[in-house]
N, C-alpha and C positions, 0 to 999 in steps of 0.2 A: 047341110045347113051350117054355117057360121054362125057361132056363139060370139058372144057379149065380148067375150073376153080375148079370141081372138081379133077382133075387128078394133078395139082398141091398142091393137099391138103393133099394127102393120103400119103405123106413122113413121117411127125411127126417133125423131127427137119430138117426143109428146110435148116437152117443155113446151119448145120451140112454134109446136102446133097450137097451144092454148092459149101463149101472148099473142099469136097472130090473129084468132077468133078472136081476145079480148079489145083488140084492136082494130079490129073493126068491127065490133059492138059499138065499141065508144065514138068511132067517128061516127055512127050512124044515129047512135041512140044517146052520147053522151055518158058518162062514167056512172052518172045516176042510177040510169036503169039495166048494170051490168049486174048479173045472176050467174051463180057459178054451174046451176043448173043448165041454163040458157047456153051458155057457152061451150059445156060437156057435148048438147045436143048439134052445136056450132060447126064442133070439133068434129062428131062424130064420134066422140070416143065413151069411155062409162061416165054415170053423173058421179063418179067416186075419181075420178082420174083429177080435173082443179085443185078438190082438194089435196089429194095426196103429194102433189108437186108445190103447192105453193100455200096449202094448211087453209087459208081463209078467203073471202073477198080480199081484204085487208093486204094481207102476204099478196094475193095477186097483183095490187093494185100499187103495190110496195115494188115489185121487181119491173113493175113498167116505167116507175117513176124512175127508178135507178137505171135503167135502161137506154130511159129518154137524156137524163144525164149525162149519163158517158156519152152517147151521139152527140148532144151538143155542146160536151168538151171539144169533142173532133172536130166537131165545124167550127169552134170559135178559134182554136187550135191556127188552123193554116190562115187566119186575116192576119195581114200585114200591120194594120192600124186601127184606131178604137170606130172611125166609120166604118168598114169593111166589116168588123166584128159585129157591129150592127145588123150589116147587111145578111151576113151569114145568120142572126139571132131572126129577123125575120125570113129567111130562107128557109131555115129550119121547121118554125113554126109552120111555114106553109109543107111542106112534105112530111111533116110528122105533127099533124094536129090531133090526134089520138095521145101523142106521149104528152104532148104542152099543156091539152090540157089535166092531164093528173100530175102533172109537175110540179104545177102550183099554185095544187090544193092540198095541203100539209094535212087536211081532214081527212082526206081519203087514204092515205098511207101511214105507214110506222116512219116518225120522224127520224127516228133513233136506229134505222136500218142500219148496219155496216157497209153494207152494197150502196146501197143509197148516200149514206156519209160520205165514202171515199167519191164517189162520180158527180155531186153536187161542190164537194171541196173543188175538184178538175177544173169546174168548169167556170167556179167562181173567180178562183185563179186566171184564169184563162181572160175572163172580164178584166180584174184588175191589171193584169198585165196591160191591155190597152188603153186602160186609164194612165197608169207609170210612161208609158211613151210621150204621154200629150206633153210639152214643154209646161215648164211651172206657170206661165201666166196663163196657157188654156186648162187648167185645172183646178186654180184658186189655191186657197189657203187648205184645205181640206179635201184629200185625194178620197176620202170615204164617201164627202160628197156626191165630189163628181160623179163619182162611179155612182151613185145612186140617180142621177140626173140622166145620163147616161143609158145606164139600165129603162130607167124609166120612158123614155122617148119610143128605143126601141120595143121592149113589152107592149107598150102604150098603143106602137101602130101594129106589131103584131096580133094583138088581141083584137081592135078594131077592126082588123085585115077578116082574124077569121071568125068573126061573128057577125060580117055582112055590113058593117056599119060603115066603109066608105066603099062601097058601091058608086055611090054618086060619085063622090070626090073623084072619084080614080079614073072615071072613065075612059076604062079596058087597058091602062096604061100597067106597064109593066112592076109589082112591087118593090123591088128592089132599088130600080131606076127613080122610084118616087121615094124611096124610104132616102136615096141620096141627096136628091135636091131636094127634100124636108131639111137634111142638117144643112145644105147647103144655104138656106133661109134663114137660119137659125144660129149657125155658129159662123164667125167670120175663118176664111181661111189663113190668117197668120198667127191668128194666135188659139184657134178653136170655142172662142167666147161666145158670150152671146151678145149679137149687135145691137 
């Protein structure tokens, strides 16, 4: 008969085993009703294994936020320009809706994380880099703005994206290809304003 203790052994990267159960807790149930109990039993591994790797809900919930980060350093990373960046920023959220949303929600995590510091700075960077590209008249007087304008568009259809709310709008049309011809509506292409 297998004991408790070997059956929690035979994962290899338990880490690596319990963001994955927490991760699709969350997509399934939302970060609300994530239990480190629940998760353990997820996992298969002890109800003592969560805690020991990641100390609380909190630390768990700490190391996905920091996780999802750095990912979408990466993806914001390789766009060429501040629409693309976009694109990639709803891209992301559609293939990693479990990290976006503990992303940001600053409630559920240690803000003050290190991990989490360093891969939120990445990625913020990463944003304003495609703000700095736009020429000065598509960006205004105030590049802190933009980027806030910016961010905002993108989040904006992200979050609508996955919480069902243009369903209608979209009809079946591809997100990305709609997240492009939104800016293209919206911002003129010589100078990236808004018309």
């Amino acid at each position: 008969m297998t004991s408790e203790r070997e059956r929690t052994y035979h994962h290899g990267d338990l880490r690596r085993v319990i963001l994955d159960a927490t991760l699709d807790a969350i997509a399934t149930n939302g970060p609300g009703a994530l239990s480190l109990r629940d998760l353990a039993r997820r996992a298969g591994v002890s109800h003592a294994a969560p805690a020991h790797h990641f100390k609380d809900r909190t630390g768990l919930l700490t190391a996905v936020a920091a996780e999802g980060y750095a990912l979408f350093a990466d993806a914001l990373a390789g766009a060429p320009d501040l629409r693309e960046r976009g694109v990639a920023y709803v891209r992301f959220a559609a293939t990693h809706p479990a990290h976006f949303q503990v992303m940001f929600q600053p409630d559920l995590h240690r803000t003050d994380d290190p991990d989490l510091l360093a891969a939120r700075a990445r990625a913020t960077e990463a944003l304003r880099a495609g703000v700095a590209d736009l020429p000065p008249a598509g960006r205004g007087e105030d590049d802190r703005l933009a980027g806030v304008a910016a961010w905002s568009l993108a989040h904006g259809f992200a979050t609508l994206l996955l919480s069902g709310n243009l369903a209608d709008a979209m009809e079946g049309r591809d997100p990305e290809e709609t997240f492009r011809l939104l800016t293209a509506l919206i911002f003129t292409p010589e100078n990236g304003r808004a018309s």
